[in-house]
C-alpha positions as CSV (number, residue, x, y, z in Angstrom):
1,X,-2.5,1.4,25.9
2,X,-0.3,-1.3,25.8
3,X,-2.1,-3.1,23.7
4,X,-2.4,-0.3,21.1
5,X,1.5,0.7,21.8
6,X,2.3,-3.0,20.6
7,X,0.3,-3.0,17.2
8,X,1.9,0.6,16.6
9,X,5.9,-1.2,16.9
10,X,4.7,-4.6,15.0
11,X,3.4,-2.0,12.0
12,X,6.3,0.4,11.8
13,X,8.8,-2.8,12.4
14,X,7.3,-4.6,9.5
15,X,6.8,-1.9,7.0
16,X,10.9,-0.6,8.0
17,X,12.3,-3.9,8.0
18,X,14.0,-3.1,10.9
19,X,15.1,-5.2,13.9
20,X,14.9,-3.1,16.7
21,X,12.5,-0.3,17.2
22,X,12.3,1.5,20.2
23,X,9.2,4.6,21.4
24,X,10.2,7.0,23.4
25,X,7.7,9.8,25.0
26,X,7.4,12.5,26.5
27,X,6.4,12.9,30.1
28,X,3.7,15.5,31.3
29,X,3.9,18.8,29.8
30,X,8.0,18.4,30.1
31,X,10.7,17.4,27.3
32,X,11.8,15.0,29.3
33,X,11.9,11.6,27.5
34,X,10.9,7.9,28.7
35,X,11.7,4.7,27.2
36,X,8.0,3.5,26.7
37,X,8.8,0.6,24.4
38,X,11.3,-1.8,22.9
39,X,10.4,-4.1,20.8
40,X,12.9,-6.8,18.9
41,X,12.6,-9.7,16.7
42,X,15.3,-12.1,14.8
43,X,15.4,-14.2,11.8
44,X,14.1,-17.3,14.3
45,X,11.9,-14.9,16.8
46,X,8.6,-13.1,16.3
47,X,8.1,-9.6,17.3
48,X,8.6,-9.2,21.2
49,X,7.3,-5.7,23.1
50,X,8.8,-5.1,26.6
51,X,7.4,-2.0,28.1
52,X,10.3,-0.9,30.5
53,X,9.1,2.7,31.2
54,X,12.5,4.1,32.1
55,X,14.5,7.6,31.7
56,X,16.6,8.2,28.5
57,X,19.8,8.8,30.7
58,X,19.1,5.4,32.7
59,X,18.2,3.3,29.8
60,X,21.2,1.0,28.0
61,X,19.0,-0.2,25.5
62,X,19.5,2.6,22.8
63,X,22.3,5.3,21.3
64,X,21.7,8.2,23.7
65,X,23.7,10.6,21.6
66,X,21.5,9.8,18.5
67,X,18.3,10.9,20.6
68,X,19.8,13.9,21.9
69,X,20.1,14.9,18.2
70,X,16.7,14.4,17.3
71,X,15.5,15.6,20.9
72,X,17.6,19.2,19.9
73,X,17.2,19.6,15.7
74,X,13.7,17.9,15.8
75,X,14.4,16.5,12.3
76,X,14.7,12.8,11.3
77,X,18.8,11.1,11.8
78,X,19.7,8.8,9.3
79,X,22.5,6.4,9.2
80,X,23.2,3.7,6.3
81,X,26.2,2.3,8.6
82,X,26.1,3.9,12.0
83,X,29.4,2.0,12.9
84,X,31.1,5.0,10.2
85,X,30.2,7.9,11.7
86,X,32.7,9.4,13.9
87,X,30.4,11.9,15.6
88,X,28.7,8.1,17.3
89,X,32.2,6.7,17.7
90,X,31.9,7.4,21.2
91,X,28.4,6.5,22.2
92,X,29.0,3.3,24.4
93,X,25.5,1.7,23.0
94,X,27.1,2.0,19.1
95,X,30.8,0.0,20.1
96,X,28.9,-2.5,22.2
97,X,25.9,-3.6,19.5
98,X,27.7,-2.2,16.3
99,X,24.4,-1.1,14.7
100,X,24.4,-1.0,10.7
101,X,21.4,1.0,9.5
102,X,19.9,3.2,12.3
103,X,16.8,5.1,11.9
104,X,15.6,8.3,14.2
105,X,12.5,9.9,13.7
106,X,10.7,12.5,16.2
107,X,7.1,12.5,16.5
108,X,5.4,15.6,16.0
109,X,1.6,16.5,16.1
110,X,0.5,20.2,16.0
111,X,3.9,21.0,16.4
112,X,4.4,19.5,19.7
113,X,6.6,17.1,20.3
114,X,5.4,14.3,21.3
115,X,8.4,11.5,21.7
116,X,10.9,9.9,19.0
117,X,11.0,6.4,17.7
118,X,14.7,4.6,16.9
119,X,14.8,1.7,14.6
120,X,17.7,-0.1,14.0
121,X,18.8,-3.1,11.4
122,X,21.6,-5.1,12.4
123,X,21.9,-6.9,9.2
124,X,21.3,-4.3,6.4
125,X,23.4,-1.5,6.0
126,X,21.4,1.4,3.6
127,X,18.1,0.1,4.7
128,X,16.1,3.2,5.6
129,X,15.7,4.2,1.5
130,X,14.2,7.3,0.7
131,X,11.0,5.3,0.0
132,X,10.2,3.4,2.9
133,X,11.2,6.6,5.0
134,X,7.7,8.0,2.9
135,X,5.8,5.0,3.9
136,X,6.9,5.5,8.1
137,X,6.4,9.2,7.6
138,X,2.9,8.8,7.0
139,X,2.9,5.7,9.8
140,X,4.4,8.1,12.3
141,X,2.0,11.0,11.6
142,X,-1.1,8.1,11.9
143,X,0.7,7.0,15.1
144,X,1.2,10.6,16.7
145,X,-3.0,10.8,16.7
146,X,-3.3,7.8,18.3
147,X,-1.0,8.5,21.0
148,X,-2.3,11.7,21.3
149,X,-5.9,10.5,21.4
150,X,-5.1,7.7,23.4
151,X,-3.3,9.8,26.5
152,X,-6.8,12.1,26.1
153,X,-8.6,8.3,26.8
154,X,-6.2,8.4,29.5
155,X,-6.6,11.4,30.9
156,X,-10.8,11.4,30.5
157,X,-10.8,8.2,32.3
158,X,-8.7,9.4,35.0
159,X,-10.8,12.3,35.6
160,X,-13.9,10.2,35.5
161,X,-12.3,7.8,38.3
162,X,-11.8,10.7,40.4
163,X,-15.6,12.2,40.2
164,X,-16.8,9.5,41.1
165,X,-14.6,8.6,44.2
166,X,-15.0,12.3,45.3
167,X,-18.5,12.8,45.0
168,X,-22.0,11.3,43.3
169,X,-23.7,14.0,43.2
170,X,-21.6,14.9,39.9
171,X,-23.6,12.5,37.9
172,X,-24.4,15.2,34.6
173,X,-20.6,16.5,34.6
174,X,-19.9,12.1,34.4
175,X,-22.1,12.1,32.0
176,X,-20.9,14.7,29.8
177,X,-17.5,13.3,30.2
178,X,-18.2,9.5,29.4
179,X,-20.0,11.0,26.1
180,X,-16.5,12.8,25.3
181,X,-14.4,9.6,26.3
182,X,-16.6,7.3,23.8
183,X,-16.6,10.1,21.1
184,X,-12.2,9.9,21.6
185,X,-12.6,6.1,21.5
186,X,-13.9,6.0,18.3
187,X,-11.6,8.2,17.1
188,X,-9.2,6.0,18.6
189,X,-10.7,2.8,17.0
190,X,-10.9,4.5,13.9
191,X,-7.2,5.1,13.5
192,X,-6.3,1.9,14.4
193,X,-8.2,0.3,11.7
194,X,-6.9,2.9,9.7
195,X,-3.3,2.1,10.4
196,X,-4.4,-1.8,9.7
197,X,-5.8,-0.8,6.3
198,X,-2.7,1.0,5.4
199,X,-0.8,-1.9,6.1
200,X,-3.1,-4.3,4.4
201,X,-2.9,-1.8,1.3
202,X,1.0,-2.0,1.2
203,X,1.1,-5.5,1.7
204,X,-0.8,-6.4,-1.3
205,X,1.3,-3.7,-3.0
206,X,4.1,-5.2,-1.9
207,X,3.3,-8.9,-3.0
208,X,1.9,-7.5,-6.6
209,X,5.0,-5.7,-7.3
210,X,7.6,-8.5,-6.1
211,X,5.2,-11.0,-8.4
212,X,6.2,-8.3,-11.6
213,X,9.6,-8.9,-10.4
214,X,9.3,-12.2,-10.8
215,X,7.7,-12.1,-13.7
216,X,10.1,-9.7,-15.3
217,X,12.5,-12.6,-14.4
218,X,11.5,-15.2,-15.8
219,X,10.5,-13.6,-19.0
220,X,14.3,-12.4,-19.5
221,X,15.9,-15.5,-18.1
222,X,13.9,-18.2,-18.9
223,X,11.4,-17.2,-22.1
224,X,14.3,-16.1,-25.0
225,X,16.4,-19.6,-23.7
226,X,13.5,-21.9,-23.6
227,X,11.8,-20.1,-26.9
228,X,15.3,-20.6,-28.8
229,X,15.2,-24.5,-27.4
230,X,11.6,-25.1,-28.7
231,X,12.0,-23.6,-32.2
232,X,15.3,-25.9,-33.1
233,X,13.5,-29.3,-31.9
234,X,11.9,-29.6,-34.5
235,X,14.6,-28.3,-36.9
236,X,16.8,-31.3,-34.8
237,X,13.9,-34.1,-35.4
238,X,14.2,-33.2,-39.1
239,X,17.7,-33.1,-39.1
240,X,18.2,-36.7,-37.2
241,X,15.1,-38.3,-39.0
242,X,17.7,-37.6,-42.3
243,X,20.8,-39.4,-40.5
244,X,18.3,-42.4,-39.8
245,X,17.1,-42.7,-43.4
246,X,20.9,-42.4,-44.2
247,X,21.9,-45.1,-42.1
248,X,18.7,-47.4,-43.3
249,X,20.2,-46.5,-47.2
250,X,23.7,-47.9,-45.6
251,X,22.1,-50.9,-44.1
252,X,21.2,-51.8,-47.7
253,X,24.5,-52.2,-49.1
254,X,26.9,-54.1,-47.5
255,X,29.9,-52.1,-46.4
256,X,30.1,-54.0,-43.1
257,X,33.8,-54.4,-42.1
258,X,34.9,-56.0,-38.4
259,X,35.2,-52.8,-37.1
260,X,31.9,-51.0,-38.2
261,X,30.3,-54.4,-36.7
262,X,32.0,-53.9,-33.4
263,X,31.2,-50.8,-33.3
264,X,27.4,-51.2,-34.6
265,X,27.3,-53.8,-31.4
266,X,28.8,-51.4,-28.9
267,X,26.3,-48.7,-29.5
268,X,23.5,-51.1,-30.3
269,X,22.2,-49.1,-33.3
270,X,18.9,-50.4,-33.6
271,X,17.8,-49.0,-30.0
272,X,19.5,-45.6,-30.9
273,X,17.7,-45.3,-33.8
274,X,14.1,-46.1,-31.3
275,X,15.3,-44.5,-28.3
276,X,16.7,-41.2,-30.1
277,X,13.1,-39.4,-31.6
278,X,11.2,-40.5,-28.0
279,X,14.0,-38.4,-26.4
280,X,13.1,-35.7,-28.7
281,X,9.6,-36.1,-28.3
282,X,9.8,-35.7,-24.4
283,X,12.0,-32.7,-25.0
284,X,9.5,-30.7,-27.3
285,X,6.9,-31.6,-24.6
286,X,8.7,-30.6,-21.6
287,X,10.0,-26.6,-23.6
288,X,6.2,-26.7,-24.2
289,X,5.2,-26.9,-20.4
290,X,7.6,-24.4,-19.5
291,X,6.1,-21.9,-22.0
292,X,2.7,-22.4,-21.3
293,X,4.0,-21.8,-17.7
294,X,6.0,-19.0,-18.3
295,X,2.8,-17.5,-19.9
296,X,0.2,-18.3,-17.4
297,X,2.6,-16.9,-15.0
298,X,2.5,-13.1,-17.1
299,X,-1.3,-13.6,-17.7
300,X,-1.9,-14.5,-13.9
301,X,0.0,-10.8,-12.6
302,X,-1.6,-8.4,-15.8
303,X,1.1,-5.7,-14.4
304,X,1.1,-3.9,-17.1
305,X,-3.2,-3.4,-17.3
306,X,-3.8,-0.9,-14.0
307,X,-7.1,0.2,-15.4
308,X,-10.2,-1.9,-15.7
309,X,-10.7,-3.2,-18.7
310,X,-12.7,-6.8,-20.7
311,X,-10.9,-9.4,-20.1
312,X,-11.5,-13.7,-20.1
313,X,-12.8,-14.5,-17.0
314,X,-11.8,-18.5,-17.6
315,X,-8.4,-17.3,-18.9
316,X,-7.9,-16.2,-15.6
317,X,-8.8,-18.7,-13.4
318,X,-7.1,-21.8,-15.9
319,X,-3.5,-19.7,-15.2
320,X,-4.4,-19.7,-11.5
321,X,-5.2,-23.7,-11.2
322,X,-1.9,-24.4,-13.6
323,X,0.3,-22.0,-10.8
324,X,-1.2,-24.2,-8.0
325,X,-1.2,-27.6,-10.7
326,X,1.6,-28.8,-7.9
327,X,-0.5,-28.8,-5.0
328,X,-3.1,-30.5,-6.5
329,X,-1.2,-33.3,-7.7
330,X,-1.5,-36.0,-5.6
331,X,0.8,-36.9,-2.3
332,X,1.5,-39.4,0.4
333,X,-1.1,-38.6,2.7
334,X,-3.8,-37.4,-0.2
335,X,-4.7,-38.4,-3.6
336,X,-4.7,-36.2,-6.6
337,X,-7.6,-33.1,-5.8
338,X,-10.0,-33.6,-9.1
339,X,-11.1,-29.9,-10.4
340,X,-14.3,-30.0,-11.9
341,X,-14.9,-26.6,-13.7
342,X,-18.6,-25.8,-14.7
343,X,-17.9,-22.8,-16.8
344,X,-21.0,-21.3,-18.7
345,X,-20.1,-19.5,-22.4
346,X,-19.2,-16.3,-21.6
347,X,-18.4,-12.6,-23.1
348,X,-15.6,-10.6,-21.7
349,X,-15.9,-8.9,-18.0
350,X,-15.0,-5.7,-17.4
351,X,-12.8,-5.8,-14.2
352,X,-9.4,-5.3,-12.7
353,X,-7.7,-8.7,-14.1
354,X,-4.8,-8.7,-12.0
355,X,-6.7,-8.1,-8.7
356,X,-9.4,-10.6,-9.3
357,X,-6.8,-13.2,-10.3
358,X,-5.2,-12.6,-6.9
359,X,-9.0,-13.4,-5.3
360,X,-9.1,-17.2,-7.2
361,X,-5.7,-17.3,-6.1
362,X,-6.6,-16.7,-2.4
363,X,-9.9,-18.4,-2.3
364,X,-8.1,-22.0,-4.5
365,X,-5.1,-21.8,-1.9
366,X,-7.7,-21.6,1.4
367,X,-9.5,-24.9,-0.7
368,X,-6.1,-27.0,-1.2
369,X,-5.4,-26.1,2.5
370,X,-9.4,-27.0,3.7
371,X,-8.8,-30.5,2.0
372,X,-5.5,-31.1,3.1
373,X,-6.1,-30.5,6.7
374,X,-9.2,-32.9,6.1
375,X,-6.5,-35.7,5.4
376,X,-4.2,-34.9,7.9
377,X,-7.5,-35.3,10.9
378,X,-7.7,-38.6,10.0
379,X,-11.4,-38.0,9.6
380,X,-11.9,-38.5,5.8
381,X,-15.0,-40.6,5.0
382,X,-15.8,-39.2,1.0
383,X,-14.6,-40.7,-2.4
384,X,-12.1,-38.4,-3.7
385,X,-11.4,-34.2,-2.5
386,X,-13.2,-32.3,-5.5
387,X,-12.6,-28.6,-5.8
388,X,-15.4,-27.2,-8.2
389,X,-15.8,-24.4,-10.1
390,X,-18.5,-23.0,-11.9
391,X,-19.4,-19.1,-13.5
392,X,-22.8,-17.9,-15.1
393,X,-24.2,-14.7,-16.1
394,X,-27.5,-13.8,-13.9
395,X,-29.7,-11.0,-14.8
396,X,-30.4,-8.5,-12.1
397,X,-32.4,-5.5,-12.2
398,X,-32.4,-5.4,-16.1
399,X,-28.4,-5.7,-15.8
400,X,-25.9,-9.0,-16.1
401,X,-23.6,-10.1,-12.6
402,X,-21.1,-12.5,-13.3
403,X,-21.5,-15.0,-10.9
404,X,-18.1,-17.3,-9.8
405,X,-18.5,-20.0,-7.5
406,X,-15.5,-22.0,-5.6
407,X,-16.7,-25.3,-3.7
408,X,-14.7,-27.8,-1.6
409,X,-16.0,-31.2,-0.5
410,X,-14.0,-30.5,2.6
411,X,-14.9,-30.4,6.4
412,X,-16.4,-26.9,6.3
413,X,-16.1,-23.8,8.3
414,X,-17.7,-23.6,11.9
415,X,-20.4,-20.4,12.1
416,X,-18.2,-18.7,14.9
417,X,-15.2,-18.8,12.6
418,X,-16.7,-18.4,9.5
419,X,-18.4,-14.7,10.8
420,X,-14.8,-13.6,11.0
421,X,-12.7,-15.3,8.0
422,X,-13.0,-11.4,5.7
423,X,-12.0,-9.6,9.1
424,X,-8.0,-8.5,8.8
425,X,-5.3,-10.7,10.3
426,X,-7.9,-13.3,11.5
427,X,-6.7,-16.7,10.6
428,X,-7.0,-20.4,12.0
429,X,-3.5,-21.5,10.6
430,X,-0.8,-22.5,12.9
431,X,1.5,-19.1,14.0
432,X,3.7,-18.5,11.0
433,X,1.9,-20.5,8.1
434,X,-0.7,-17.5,7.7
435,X,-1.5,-13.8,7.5
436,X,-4.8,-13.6,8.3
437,X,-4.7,-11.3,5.2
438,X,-6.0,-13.6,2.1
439,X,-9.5,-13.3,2.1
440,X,-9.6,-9.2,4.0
441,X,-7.7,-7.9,0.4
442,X,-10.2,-10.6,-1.7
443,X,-13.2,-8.8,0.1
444,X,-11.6,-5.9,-0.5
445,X,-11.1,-6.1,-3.9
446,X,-14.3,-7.7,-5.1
447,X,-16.5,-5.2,-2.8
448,X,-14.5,-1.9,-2.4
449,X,-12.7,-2.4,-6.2
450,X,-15.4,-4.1,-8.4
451,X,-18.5,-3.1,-6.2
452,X,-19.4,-6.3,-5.6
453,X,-20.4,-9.1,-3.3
454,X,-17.9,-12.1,-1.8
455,X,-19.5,-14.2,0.2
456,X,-19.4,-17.5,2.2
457,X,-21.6,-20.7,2.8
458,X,-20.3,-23.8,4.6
459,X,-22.0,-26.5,6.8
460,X,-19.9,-29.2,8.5
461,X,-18.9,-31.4,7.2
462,X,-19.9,-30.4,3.5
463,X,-17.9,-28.2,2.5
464,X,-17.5,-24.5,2.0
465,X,-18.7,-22.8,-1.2
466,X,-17.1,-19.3,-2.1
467,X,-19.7,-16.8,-4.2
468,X,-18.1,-14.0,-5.8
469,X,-20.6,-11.5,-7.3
470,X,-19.1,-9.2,-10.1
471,X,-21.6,-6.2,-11.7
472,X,-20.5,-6.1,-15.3
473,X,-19.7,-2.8,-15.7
């Protein structure tokens, strides 16, 4: 219960962005409320889950006054700066924390109460939008079944407990009972792996959209600037390349006086005149690089195409390896990771662009990391850390599968691990440099989206080798 209590604060903390969230529920057939659950975290702290188990009256922990207003109405208490409202001027809980957004919500299933959750931010003022109060309504509906199906696990074990201490000759009634408790534990298991879908689902729909922010931002602050830069360098080069031939015509006559001597010396003319078209040079290459960028960057996110549709396949995976170009550019502990791209002539794909560009961007990231962490062992005993890629068409069943390929020359992946790496929030990275969520959305997207195949092959100390199986559609 516990264990099920925690994931359901950790998802509704995450997706309200708030600090604080506490569960409170009810106790027996009674309105009587407990404090089942407080859970906190701070911009230095993870998510911690205390399960105190207290009365509402006895509990310090929480605005009283707030919950009695949920408790009575039974409808959802919003405050963008609770500290403002003078009907909580007097709750001791709101003078002593000075909460800014607070956050009530009772938790109703077949119109029975079933206990409230609080959140509170004490940061954020107007946090709770109108938005994110859609995302925890649907949370808080998913999370009343669990807790409902999860007191009937309860409750069924209970029962069963008490059979069998009272008497063994109730073996059939056990038996009937411990086939209605697994039937409510899958039920149970199914809606938590629903609730970790949904939050899997609005991550990624998170981290596309804040990428089209991004996006949107550079294109409006960077693009028109850097686009106005590059089109007058060459207009300057032309211009200065005249003052030079100028000069040279000057050079030719002699209208050398002291001063235009001193002053030729103190400017040394002769380097200018070298020095001056490099500096131009660099500067046409350097808008260049930040246009190609800028562009690889819009091609990468393909915002704006939500349906499937052809698309490059190569185009794709060239504006992911020239985001991650910085990682794979050589550093103190590692030399420069040599791409070696295998790339077959190919016609269009049909898929979903921006979705499959977020798989190479997944599966290239885990490959940088894999070789890096080779390096850092101490163990490396190979020439140089090759990432390589390579895409064919294969015919199957009278029909053509694109097939991508993504090898490392790093340590590999062990078989226990690698059973697991597609499973949601598993991850070998240290506490707070992974998700665990990378590959789950890839698997999801290449199998559930393009109804096709990811999978992975790695022996130690070879290397792992990513196959991603696309039906063109």
């Amino acid at each position: 219960m516990e264990q099920l209590l925690s994931s359901m604060m950790r998802v509704t903390m995450e997706n309200a962005g708030a600090s604080k969230c506490v569960l409170l529920l009810t106790k027996d057939k009674s309105l009587d409320l407990i404090v089942t659950a407080i859970s906190t975290s701070s911009k230095s702290e993870f998510i911690k889950t205390t399960f105190p188990s207290v009365r509402l009256n006895d509990c310090e922990d929480i605005p009283i006054s707030v919950i009695n207003i949920v408790k009575r109405k039974g409808k959802i208490f919003v405050a963008d700066d609770a500290r403002e409202i003078t009907t909580l001027a007097a709750d001791r809980y709101i003078l002593r924390e000075q909460p800014q957004s607070l956050l009530c919500m009772p938790i109703i299933h077949q119109g029975k109460m079933l206990g409230i959750f609080y959140l509170e931010n004490n940061f954020i003022t107007a946090l709770f939008t109108q938005q994110r109060l859609e995302v925890l309504k649907l949370l808080i509906t998913q999370a009343a079944i669990a807790l409902e199906n999860a007191k009937l696990y309860q409750n069924l074990a209970e029962v069963n407990q008490s059979l069998e201490e009272s008497n063994h000759s109730l073996e059939e009634k056990v038996e009937v009972r411990t086939q209605e408790l697994n039937k409510k534990n899958q039920i149970l298991n199914q809606v938590i792996e629903d609730l970790q879908n949904t939050q899997t689902q609005l991550i990624q729909s998170e981290k596309m959209s804040s990428l089209g922010q991004m996006v949107a931002g550079i294109a409006h602050e960077i693009n028109n600037p850097i686009n106005f830069i590059h089109g007058n360098i060459s207009h300057a080069s032309s211009y200065i390349q005249d003052l030079i031939d100028l000069i040279s015509l000057y050079q030719k006559e002699d209208f050398s006086t002291p001063e235009i001597e001193e002053k030729l010396e103190e400017i040394d003319l002769d380097f200018l005149l070298t020095d001056l078209p490099k500096i131009l040079e660099s500067m046409a290459i350097g808008s260049s690089r930040i246009r190609n960028i800028v562009l690889s960057l819009r091609n990468f996110s393909r915002l704006d195409e939500s349906e499937m549709k052809a698309v490059d396949i190569h185009e794709g995976i060239d504006n992911t390896l020239m985001i991650l170009q910085h990682r794979l550019k050589a550093k103190s502990d590692r030399p420069e990771i040599e791409v070696i791209k295998e790339y077959q002539s190919l016609p269009e794909i049909n898929c979903y662009a921006g979705q499959l560009n977020q798989v190479f961007m997944n599966i290239l990231s885990n490959a940088i990391d894999a070789l890096d962490d080779a390096f850092a062992s101490g163990k490396w005993s190979k020439d140089k850390p090759i990432i390589r890629i390579s895409t064919e068409l294969v015919d199957c069943n009278g029909s053509s599968n694109l097939v991508i390929k993504i090898a490392d020359n790093a340590s590999g992946i062990p078989e226990e691990i690698r059973r697991k790496i597609f499973d949601p929030f598993f991850t070998t990275k240290a506490v707070g440099s992974g998700t665990g969520l990378g590959l789950s959305i890839s698997y999801q997207i290449v199998v559930d989206k393009h109804k096709g195949k990811l999978t992975c092959n790695s022996k130690s100390e070879e290397g792992t080798e990513f196959v991603i199986l696309i039906p063109n559609l």
